[in-house]
N, CA, C and O of each residue as an XYZ file, in Angstrom:
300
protein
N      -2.720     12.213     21.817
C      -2.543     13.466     21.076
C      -1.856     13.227     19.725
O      -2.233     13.814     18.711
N      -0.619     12.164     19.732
C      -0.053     12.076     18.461
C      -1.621     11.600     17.436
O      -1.919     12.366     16.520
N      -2.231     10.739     17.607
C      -3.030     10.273     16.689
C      -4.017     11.950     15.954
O      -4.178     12.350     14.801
N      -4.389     12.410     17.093
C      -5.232     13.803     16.539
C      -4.825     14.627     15.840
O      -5.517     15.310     15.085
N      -2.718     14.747     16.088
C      -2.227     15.725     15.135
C      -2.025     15.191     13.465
O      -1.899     15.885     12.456
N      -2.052     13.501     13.628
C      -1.524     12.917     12.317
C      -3.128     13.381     11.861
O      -3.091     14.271     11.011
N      -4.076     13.097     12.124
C      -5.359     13.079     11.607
C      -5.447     14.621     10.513
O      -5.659     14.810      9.316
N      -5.102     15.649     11.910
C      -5.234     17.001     11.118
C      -4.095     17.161     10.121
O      -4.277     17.854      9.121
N      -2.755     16.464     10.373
C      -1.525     16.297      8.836
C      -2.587     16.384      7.741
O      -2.849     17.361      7.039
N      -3.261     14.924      7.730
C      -3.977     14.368      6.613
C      -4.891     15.119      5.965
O      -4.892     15.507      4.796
N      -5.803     15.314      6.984
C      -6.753     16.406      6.816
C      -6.164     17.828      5.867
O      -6.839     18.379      4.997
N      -4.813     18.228      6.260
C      -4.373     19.644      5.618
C      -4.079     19.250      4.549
O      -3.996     20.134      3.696
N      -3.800     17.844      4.103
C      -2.823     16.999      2.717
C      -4.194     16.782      1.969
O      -3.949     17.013      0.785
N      -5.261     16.511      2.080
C      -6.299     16.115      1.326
C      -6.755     16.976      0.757
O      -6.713     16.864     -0.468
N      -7.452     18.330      1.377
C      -7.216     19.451      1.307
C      -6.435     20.085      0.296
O      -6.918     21.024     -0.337
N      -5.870     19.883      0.188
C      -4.747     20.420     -1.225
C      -4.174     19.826     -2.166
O      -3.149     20.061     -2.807
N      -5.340     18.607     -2.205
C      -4.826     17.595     -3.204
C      -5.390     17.878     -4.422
O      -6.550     18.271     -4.541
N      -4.429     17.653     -5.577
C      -5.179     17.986     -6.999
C      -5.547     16.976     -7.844
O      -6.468     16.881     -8.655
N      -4.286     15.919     -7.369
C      -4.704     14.702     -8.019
C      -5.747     13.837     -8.233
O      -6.329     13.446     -7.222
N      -6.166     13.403     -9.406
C      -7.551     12.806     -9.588
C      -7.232     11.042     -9.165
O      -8.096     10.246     -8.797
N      -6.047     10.809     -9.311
C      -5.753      9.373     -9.177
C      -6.325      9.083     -7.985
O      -7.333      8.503     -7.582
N      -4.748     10.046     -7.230
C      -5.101      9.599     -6.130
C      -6.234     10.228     -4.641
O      -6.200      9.902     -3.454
N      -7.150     11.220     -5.380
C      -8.440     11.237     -4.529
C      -9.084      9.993     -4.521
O      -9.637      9.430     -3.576
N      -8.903      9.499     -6.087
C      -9.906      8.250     -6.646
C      -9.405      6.548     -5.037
O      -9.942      5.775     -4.244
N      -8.107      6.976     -5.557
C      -7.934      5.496     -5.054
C      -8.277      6.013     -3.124
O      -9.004      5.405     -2.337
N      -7.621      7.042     -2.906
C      -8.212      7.072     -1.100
C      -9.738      6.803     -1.093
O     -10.093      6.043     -0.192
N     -10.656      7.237     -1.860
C     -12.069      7.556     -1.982
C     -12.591      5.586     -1.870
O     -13.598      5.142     -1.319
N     -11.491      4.790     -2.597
C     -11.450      3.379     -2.780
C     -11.127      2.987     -1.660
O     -11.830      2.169     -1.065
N     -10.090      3.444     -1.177
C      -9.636      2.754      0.324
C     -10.633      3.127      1.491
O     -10.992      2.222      2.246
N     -11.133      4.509      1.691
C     -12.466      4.786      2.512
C     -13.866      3.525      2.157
O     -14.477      3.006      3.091
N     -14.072      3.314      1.196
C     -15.036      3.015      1.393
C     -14.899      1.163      1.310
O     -15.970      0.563      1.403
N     -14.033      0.592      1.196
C     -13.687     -0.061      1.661
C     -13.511     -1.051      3.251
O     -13.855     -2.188      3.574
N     -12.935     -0.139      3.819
C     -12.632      0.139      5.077
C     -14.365      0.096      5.968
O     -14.666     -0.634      6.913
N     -15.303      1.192      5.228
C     -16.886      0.935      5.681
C     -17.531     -0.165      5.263
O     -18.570     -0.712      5.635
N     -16.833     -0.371      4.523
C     -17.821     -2.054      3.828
C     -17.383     -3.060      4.317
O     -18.098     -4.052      4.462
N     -15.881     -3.024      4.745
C     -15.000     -3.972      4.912
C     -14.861     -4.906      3.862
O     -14.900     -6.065      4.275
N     -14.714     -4.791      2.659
C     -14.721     -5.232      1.488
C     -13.037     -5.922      1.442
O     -12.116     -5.363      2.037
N     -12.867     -7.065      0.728
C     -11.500     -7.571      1.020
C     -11.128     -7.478     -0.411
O     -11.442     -8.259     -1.309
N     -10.448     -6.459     -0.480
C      -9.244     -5.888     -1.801
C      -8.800     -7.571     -2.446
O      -8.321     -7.577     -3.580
N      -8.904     -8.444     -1.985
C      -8.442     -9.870     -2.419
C      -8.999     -9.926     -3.589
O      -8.326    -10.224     -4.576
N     -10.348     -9.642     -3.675
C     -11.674    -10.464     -4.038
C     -11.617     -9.618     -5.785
O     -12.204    -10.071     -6.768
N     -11.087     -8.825     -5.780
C     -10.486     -7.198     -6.588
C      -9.618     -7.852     -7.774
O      -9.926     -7.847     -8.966
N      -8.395     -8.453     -7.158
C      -7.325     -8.718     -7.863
C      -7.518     -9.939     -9.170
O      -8.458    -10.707     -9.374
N      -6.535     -9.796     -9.743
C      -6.881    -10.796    -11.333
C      -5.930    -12.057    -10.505
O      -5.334    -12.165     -9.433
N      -6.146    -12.732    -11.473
C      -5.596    -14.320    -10.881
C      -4.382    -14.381    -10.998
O      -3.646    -14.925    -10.175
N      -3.933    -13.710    -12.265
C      -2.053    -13.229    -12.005
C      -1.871    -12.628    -11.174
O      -0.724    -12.825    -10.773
N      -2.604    -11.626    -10.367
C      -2.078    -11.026     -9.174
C      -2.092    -11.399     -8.106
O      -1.351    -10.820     -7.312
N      -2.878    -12.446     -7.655
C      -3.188    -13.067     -6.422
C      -1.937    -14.306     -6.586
O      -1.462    -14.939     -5.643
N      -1.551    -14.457     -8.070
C      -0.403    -15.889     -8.341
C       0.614    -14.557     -7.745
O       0.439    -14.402     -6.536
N       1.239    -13.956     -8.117
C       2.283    -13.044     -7.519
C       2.323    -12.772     -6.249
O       3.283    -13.100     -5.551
N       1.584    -12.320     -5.926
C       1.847    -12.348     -4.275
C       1.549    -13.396     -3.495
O       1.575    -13.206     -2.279
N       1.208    -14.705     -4.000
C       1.785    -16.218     -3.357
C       2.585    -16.617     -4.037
O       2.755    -17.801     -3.743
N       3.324    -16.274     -4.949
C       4.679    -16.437     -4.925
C       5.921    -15.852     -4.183
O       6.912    -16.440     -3.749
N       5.577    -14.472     -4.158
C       6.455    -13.576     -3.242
C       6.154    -13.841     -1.925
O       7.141    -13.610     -1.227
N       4.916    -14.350     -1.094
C       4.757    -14.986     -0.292
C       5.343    -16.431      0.186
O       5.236    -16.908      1.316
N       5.930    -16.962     -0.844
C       6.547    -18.293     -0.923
C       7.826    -17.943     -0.749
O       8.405    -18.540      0.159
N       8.673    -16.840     -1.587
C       9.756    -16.706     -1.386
C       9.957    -15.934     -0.054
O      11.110    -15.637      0.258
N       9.277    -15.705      0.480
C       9.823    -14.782      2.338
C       9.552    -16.205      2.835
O      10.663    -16.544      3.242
N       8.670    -17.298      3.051
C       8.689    -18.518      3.780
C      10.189    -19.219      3.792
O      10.938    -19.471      4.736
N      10.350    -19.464      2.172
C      11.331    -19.780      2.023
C      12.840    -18.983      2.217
O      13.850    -19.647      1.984
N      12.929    -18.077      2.488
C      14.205    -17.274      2.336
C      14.758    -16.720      1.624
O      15.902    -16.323      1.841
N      13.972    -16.472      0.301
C      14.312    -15.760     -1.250
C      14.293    -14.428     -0.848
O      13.375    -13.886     -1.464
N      14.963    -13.480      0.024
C      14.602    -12.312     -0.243
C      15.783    -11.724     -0.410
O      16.728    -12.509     -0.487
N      16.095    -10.288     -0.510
C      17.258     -9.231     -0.651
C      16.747     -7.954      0.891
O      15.607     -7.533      1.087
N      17.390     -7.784      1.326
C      17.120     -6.834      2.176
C      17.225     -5.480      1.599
O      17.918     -5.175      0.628
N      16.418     -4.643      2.338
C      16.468     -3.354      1.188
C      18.013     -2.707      1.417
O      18.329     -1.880      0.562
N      19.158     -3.025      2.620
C      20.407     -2.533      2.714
C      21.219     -2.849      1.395
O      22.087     -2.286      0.728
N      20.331     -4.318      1.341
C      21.414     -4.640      0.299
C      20.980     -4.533     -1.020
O      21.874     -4.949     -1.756
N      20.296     -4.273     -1.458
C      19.362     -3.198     -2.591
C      20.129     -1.651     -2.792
O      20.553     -1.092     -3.803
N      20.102     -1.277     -1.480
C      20.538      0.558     -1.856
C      22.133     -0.146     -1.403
O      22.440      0.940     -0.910
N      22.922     -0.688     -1.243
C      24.295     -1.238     -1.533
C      24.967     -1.261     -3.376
O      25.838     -0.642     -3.988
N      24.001     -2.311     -3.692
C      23.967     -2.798     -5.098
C      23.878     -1.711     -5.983
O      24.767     -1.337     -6.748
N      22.450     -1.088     -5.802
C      22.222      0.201     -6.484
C      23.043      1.545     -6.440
O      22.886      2.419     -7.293
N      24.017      1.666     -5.286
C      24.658      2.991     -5.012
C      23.705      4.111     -4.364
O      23.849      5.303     -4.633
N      22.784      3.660     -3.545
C      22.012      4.744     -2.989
C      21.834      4.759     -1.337
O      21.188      5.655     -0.794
């Protein structure tokens, strides 16, 4: 039952969406999802270098926890 009520959430949120962005980008993620298309294949070569780098730093232990983020920040 939880899954059927999140469905109809969404359903009432789409529904009253005005935004052009982001119809655009769900409309991207749907059809995606039917193609099974891999968002990888998408990205520029600086972006695929960034997230194997940030991928390098969680292997390695480079990270900040978000506690200690909203610590630092005062939030």
């Amino acid at each position: 039952m939880q899954h059927e009520s999140l469905k109809l959430e969404l359903i009432e949120w789409l529904t009253s969406l005005t935004d052009e962005s982001t119809l655009e980008y769900l409309k991207e993620v749907k059809d995606a999802a039917e193609t099974n298309h891999d968002w990888w294949h998408d990205l520029t070569d600086e972006q695929k270098q960034a997230i194997e780098r940030g991928m390098k730093d969680v292997e390695e232990g480079r990270v900040t926890s978000h506690e200690q983020v909203k610590k630092k920040y005062g939030l």
